[in-house]
N, C-alpha and C positions, 0 to 999 in steps of 0.2 A: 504494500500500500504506500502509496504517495504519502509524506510525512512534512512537506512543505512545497508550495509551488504558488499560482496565481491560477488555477485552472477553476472558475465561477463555476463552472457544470458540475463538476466531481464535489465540491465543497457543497454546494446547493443538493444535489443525489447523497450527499452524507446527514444531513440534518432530516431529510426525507426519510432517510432509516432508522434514526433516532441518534444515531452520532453525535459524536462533540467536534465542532470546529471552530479552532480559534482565526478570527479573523481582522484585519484591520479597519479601523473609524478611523476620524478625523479626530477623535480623544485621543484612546487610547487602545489598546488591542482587547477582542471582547472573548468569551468563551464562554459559547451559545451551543445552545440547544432547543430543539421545537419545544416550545412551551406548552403543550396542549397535550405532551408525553410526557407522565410524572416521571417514569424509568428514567428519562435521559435528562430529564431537569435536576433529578436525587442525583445522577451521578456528578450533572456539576458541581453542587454541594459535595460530595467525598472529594473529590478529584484537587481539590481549592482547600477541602477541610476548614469547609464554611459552616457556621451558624446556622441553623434555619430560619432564626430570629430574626435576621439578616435578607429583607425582599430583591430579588433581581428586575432589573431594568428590562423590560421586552419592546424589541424592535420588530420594527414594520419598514418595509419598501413599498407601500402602494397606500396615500390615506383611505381608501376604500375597505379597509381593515377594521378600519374604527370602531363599527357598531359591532365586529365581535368581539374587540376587546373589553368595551367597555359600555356602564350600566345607563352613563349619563357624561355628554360631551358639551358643556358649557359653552356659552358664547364667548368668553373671555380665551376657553381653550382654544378653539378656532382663530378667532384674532390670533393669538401666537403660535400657532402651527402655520400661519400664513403669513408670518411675519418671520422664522426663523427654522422652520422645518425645509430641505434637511439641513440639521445644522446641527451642533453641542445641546440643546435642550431638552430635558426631560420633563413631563406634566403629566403629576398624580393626580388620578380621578376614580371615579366609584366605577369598581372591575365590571365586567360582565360574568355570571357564574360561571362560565366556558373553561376562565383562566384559573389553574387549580391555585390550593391555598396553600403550595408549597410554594408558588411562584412570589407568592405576595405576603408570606409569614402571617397567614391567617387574617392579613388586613381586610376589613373591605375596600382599598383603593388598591389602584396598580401603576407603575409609572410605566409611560411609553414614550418612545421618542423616535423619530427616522433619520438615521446618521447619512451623512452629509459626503463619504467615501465612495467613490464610485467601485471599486468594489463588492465593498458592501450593500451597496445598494444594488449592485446586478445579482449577487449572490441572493439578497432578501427577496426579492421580485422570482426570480426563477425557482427559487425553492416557495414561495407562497404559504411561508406559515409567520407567524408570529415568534421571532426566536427571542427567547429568556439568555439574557449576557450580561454578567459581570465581567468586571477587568479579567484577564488571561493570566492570574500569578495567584500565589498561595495566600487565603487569608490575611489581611493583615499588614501584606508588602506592599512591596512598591509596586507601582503599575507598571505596565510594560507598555515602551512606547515602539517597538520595533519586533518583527517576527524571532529575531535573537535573542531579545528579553524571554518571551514565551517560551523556549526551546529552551533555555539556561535553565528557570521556575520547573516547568511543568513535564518538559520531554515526551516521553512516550504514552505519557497518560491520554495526551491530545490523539483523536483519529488524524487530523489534520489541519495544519496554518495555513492560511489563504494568506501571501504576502504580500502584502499591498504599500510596503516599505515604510518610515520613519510616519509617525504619525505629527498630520499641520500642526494642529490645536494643542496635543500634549496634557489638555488636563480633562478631566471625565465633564462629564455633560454638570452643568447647569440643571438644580433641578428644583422645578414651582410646584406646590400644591394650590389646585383651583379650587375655591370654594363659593360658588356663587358669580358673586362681584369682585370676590374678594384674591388676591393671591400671595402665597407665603413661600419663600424662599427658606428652601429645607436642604441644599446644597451650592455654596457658589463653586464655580465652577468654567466652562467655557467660553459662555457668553458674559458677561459685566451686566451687575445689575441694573447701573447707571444705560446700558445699552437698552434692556430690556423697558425701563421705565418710560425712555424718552420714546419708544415704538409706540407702546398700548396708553400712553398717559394717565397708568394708573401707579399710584404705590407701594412699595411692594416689602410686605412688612418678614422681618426677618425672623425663622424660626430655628436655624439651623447651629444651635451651641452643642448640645449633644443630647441624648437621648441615655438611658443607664442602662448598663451592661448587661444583657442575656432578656433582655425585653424587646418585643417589635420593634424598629425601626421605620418612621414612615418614608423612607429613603437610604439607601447606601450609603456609606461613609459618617453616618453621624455618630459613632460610638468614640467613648475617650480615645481610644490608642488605635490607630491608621495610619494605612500610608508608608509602615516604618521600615527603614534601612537595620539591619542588623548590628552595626557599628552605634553608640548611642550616640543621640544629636541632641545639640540643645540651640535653641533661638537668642539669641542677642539683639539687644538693640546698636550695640556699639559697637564695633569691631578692632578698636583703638584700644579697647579698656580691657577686652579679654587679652590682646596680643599685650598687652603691656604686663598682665599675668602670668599667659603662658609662657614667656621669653627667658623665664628663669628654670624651665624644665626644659631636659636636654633628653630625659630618658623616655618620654612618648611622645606619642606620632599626632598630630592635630592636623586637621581638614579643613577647609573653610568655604561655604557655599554664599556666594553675595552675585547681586543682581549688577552691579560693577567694578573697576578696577579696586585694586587696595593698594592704599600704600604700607599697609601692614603687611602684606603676603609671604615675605621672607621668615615670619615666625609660624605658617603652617608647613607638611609635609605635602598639602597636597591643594590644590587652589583649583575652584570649578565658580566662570563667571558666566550667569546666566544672560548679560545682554551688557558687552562694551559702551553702547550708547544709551542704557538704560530705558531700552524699549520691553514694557512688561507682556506681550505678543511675543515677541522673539525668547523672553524671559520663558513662557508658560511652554511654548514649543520644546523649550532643552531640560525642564527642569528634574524630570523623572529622571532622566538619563544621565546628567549632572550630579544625581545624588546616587546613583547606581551605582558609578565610575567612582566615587567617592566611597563605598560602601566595599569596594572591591580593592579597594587602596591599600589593608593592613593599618588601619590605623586605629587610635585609641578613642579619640573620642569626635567628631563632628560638629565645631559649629556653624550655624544658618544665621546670614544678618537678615534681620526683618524687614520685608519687602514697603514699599508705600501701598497704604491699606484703602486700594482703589482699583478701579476694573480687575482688572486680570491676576493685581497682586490679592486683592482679598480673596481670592481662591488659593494663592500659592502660601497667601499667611495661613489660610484655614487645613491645612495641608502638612506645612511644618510643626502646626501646634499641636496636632494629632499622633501626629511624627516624631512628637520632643520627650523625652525621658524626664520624670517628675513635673 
């Protein structure tokens, strides 16, 4: 069996048989399965050695999908699914019974979204189901923004990587709960809120701090510890003040992850700058991957300067703080 390639037909005939195929978005890489199959949606969960507690994201390639996913499509959903689909966002709404209650950890809502990937989206269209996908790595890690992440994480568990190479976006969907009139930002993420608000002229009130451990989640990623590199990190605001600490220890290894130059950088082992000109887009595009490389370094401990807490960086702060050890 093919175990990595771009071939849309084979990867789409594998999810048809209940398979798992990891494949690439415009976030991050997804490891999907037909969602309408509890077998192969349980096995994402072992496979990830996820939670159940924990609901998966299901995509669509065609909005003519809609009404079997779900019970009740608001008008405010629509406005933004025509305002940003395909693209990084996700929008929880009240399931359709169709969608089991493994998919959505017994919630009644379910989040959907239609990724913005043209392969992904040839792959979701030709297969014709609803696929249930979370990130393509083990519980808890780093996301994987390239088929070589996937393949390092997970190996042979996957049927098959559909490579669709380095992912644009870099950080997982945006994701709204609609209620009404009303909408609550339960993940920042791809899109900026400030983008989101100035499309629908509505406001959009923020839900997304955390949720407590081994309870429903009304969206992915809201539990204290995410995201995390195995090497421990910690978030600074200053990056002056750590190195002026660290510069007296000569027997371990320090990393330093900032969104621009440093002129501290001779006091880490290992420096990863998410955007020379301080563009937080190009920041968000390298950031998994920056802190991979970082993670893969031998060193002791990781610190993260904190990002400016606006568009693209308050996904990459919400991200690091998940990320950060105590």
């Amino acid at each position: 069996m093919k175990a990595i390639g771009n071939d849309v037909e084979f990867a789409a005939g594998l999810l048809r048989s209940g398979k798992l195929v990891a494949f690439a978005t415009e976030t991050v890489y997804g490891l999907g399965a037909n969602a309408w199959n509890e077998s192969a949606v349980a096995r994402v969960f072992a496979v990830k050695n996820r939670p159940h507690f924990d609901p998966l994201i299901v995509h669509l390639g065609d909005t003519a999908m809609i009404p079997f996913l779900v019970q009740e499509w608001p008008e405010l959903a629509q406005r933004l699914a025509e305002c940003f689909w395909p693209g990084p966002l996700t929008l929880v709404v009240p399931k359709n019974p169709s969608i089991p209650d493994l998919v959505t950890a017994g919630l009644p809502t379910v989040g959907i979204r239609m990724p913005q990937h043209p392969l992904a989206l040839a792959m979701l269209r030709l297969a014709n189901l609803p696929i249930a996908a979370p990130s393509a790595n083990p519980f808890g890690r780093l996301s994987p923004t390239c088929a070589e992440h996937v393949q390092e994480s997970l190996g042979a568990q996957v049927d098959y990587v559909l490579d669709g190479g380095p992912c644009s976006v870099g950080l997982e969907s945006t994701v709204l709960r609609i209620e009404g009139a009303s909408v609550h930002l339960l993940r920042p993420g791809g899109i900026s809120l400030e983008a989101i608000e100035q499309a629908i002229g509505v406001t959009i009130a923020s839900s997304y701090e955390t949720t407590a451990d081994h309870e429903p989640s009304p969206a992915p990623g809201m539990m204290t510890h995410h995201y995390a590199p195995l090497t421990p990190l910690h978030v600074v605001d200053s990056v002056a003040a750590i190195a002026e600490v660290l510069s007296g220890d000569s027997h371990q290894r320090f990393g330093l992850l900032a969104l621009t130059d440093s002129a501290h950088a001779q006091h880490f082992a290992a420096v990863e700058i998410l955007s020379p000109g301080g563009d937080l887009t190009q920041a968000a595009a390298n950031f998994f991957a920056a802190l991979r490389r970082l993670d893969q370094a031998g060193l002791s401990r990781i610190y993260a300067a904190r990002l400016p807490n606006e568009g693209l960086g308050r996904a990459m702060n919400d991200r690091l703080r998940r990320a950060a050890v105590g």
